[in-house]
Wavefront OBJ file of the C-alpha trace (Angstrom):
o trace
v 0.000 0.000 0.000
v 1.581 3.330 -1.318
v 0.765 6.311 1.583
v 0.206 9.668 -0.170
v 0.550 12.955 1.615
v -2.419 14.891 2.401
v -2.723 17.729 -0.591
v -0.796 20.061 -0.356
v 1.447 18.394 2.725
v 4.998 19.370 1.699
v 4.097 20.241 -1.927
v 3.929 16.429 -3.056
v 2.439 14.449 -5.071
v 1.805 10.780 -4.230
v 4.609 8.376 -5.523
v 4.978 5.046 -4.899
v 7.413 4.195 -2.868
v 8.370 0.785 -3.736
v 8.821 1.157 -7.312
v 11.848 3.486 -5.898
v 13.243 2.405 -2.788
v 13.197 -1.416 -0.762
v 12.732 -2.626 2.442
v 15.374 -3.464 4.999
v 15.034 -6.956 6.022
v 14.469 -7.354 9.855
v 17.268 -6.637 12.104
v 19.601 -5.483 9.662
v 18.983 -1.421 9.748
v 22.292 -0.450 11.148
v 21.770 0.442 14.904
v 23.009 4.478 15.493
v 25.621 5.265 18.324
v 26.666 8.262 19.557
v 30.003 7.576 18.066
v 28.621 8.581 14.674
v 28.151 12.127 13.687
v 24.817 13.102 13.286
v 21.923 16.749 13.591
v 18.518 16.378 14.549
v 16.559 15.199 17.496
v 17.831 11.972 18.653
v 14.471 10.614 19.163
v 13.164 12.206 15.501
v 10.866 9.614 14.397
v 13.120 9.363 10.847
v 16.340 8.577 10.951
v 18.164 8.914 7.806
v 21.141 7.195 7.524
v 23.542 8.669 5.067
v 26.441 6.101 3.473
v 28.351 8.337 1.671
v 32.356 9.243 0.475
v 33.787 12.603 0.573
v 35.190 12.262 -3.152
v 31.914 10.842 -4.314
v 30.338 14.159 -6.986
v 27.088 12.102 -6.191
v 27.351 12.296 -2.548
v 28.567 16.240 -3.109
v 25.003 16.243 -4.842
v 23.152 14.618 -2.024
v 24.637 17.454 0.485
v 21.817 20.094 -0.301
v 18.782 17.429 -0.903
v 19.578 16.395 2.970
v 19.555 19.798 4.031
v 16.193 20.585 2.286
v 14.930 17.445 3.582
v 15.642 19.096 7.059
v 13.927 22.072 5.799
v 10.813 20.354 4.962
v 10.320 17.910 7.852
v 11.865 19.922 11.110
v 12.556 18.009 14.396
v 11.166 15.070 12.640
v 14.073 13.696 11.049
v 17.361 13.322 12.007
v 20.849 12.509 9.633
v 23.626 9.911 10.673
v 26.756 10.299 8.573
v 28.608 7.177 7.776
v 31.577 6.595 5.486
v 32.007 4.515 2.940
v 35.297 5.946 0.394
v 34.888 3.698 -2.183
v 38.371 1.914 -3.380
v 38.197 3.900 -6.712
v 38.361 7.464 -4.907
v 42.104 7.872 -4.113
v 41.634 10.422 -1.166
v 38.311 9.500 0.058
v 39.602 7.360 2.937
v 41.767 10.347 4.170
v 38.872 12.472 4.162
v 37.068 10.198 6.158
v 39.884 9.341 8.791
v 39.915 13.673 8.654
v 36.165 14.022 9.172
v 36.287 11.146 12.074
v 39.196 12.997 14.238
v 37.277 15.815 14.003
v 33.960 14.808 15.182
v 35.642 13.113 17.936
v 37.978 15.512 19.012
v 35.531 18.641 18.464
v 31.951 17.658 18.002
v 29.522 17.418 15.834
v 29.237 21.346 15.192
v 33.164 20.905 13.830
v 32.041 17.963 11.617
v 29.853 19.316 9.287
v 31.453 22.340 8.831
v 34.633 20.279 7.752
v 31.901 18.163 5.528
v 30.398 20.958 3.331
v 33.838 22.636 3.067
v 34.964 19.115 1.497
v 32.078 18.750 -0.625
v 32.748 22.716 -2.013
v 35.955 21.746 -2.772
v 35.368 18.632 -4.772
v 34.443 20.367 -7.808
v 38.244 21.417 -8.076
v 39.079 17.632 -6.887
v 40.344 16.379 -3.152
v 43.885 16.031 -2.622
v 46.101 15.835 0.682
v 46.740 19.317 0.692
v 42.771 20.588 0.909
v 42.218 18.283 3.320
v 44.653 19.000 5.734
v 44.107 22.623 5.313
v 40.536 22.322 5.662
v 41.101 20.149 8.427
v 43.662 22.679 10.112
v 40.799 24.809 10.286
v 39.180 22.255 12.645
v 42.493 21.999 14.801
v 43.261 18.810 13.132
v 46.935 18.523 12.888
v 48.340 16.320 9.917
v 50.198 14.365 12.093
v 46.690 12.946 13.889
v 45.244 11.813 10.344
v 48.436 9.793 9.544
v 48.540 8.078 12.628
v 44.467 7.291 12.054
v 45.021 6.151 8.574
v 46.806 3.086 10.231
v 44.004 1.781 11.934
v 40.825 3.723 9.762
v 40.439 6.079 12.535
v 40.873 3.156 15.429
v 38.240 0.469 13.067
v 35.388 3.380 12.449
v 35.589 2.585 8.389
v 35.986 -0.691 9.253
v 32.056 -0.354 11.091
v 30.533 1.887 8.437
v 31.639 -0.810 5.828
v 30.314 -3.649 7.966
v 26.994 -1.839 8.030
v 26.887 -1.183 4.767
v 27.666 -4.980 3.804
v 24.524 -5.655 6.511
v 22.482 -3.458 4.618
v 22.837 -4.127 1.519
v 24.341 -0.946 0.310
v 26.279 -1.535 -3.000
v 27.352 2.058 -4.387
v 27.405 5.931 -2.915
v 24.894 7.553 -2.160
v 22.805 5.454 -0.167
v 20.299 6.341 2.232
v 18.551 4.437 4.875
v 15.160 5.801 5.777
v 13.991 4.211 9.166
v 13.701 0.390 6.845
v 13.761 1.607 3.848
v 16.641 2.090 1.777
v 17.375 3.971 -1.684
v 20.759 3.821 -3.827
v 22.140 7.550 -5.646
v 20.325 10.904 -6.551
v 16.796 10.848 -7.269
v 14.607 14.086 -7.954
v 13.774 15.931 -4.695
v 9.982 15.317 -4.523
v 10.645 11.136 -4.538
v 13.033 11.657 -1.417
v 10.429 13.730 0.211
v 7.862 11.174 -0.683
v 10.000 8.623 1.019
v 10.651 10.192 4.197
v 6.871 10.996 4.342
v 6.091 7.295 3.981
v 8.964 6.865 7.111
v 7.300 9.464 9.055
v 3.637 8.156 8.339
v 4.594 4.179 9.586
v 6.919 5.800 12.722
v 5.393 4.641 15.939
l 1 2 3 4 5 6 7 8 9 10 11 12 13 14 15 16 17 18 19 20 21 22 23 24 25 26 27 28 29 30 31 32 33 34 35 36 37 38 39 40 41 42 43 44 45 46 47 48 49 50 51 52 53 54 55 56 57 58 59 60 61 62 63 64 65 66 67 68 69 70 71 72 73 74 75 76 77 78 79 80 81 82 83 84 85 86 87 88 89 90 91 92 93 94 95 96 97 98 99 100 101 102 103 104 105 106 107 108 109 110 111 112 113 114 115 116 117 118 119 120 121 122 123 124 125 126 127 128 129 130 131 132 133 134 135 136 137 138 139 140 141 142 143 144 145 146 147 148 149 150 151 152 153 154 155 156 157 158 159 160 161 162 163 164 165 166 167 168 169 170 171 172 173 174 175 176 177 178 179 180 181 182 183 184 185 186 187 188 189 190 191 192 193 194 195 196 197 198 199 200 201 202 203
């Protein structure tokens, strides 16, 4: 059964769902800790789960559909950044170790700061050298990400890919609605009419 917003509710028109996005099978949505960087409510009814890589144009893409997503549904949702650099992306796994450190070291606030500055650079391309300034900018010394890049920031990447095996997640973007999950950039109003479908089944 396909929901469909009231008329009018956010603007959207009713989509179904399932010829879009699956479900996740039972006991395999990721479970969110407070090790992962994340905005919203912790107890927002949607949780959006973002697998993503900081070299990824797609994921760069995905940046300002999240944000309007926040626009649109308030204290009811709330993001979860994993990473997932992808093999093929030679300094996405640096970025990630970066972004890690920095959440852990100064919060959450420092995190996504150092995430859209990363994603406004990656139309000129990612390198070592705008990461570690952008990171410098966060107090992140270069020095801390080397040391991190020996262990993926002490097994973090090593979790994010775990859950993304779990999940089922096979490219970047991917997003994990409450037990739903959709794979790369879709037009705004089907990601709206996803997260309404979340919010609508939320106990």
């Amino acid at each position: 059964m396909t929901w469909a917003p009231a008329p009018g509710a956010f603007g959207a028109e009713a989509v179904p769902v399932e010829d879009f996005a699956k479900r996740v099978a039972p006991g395999a949505v990721p479970p969110v800790t407070p090790e992962l960087p994340s905005r919203g409510p912790p107890r927002a009814p949607v949780t959006i789960q973002l697998f993503s890589d900081f070299e990824c144009p797609f994921c760069a893409q995905a940046a300002p559909i999240v944000r309007e997503l926040e626009s649109d549904f308030g204290g009811n949702v709330r993001i979860v950044w994993r990473n997932l650099p992808l093999p093929s992306h030679a300094h996405a796994e640096r970025a990630a170790v970066a972004g890690t450190l920095i959440f852990r070291t100064r919060g959450g606030a420092a995190f996504w700061r150092f995430h859209d500055a990363l994603f406004a650079a990656a139309p000129g391309g990612l390198d070592e050298g705008v990461i570690e300034r952008l990171a410098k900018r966060e107090g992140l010394a270069r020095a801390s990400i080397e040391a991190a890049l020996e262990t993926g920031a002490g097994g973090s990447l090593a979790a994010d890919l775990r859950a993304a095996d779990v999940v089922g997640v096979e490219g970047t973007p991917a997003f994990v609605v409450n037990d739903w999950m959709v794979t790369g950039i879709l037009p705004y109003p089907l990601f709206r009419s996803l997260v309404a479908r979340a919010l609508a089944e939320a106990p």
